[in-house]
C-alpha positions in Angstrom: -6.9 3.6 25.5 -4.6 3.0 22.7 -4.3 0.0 20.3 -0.7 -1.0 21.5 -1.6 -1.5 25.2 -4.7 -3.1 24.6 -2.8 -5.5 22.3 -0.8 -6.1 25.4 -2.9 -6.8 27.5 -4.7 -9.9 25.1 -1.1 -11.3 25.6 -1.4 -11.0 29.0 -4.7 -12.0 29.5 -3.7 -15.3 27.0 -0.9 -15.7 29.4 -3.0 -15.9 32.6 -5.6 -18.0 30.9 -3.1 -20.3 29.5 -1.1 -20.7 33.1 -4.7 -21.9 34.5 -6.0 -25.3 33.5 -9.1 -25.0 35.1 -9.8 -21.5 33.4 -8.4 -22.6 30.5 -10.5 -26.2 29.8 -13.6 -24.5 30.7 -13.8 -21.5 28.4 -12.7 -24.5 25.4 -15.9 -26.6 26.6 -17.5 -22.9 26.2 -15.8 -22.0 22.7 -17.2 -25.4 21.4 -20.9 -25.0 22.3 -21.0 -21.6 22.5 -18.1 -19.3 20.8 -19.4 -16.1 20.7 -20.1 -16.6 24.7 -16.4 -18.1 25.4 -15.0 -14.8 23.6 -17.6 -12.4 26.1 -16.2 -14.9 28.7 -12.9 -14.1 28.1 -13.5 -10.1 27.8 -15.4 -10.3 31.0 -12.4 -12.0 32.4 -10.2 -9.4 31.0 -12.1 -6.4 32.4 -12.0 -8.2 35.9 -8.2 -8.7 36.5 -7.8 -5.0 35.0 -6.9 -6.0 31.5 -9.0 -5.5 29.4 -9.9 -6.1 25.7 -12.1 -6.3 22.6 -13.2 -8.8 20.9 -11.0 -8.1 17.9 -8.4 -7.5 19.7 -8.4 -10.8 21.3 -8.8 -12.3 17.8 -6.0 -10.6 16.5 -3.8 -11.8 19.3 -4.9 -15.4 18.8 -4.3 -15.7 15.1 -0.4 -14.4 15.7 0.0 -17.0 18.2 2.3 -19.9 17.3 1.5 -22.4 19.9 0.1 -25.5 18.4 -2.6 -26.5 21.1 -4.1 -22.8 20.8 -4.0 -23.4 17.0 -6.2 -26.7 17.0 -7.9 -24.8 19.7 -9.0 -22.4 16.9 -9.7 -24.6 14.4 -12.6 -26.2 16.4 -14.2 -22.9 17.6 -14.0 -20.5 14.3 -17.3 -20.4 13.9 -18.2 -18.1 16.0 -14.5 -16.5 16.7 
């Protein structure tokens, strides 16, 4: 699969993550405790609404992001990210 559609589909995947609360708070109580889970979390995720996506690639997405809460959101779970 190329680079360009996998890059799309962390955006998407951000975009259906971010549109659920729930989803959302949970995988951040995960990121804090447990980072390198919350980012298999979210590639599980990925690979089960048919988007899915790497590690990196989900990195790469986050750290172009300019949304403030997913910024702080960052800051607190870079260890393992």
């Amino acid at each position: 699969m190329n680079n360009f559609l996998m890059s799309g589909n962390a955006a998407k995947l951000y975009k259906l993550i971010n549109a659920d609360p729930v989803k959302k708070q949970d995988l951040f109580r995960q990121a804090l405790q447990n980072p390198k889970g919350a980012m298999e979390s979210i590639c599980a995720l990925g690979n089960e609404v048919n988007l899915p996506v790497t590690p990196d690639e989900v990195k790469e997405y986050l750290s172009n992001v300019d949304d403030l809460e997913t910024k702080q959101w960052l800051m607190k779970a870079r260890g393992g990210l």
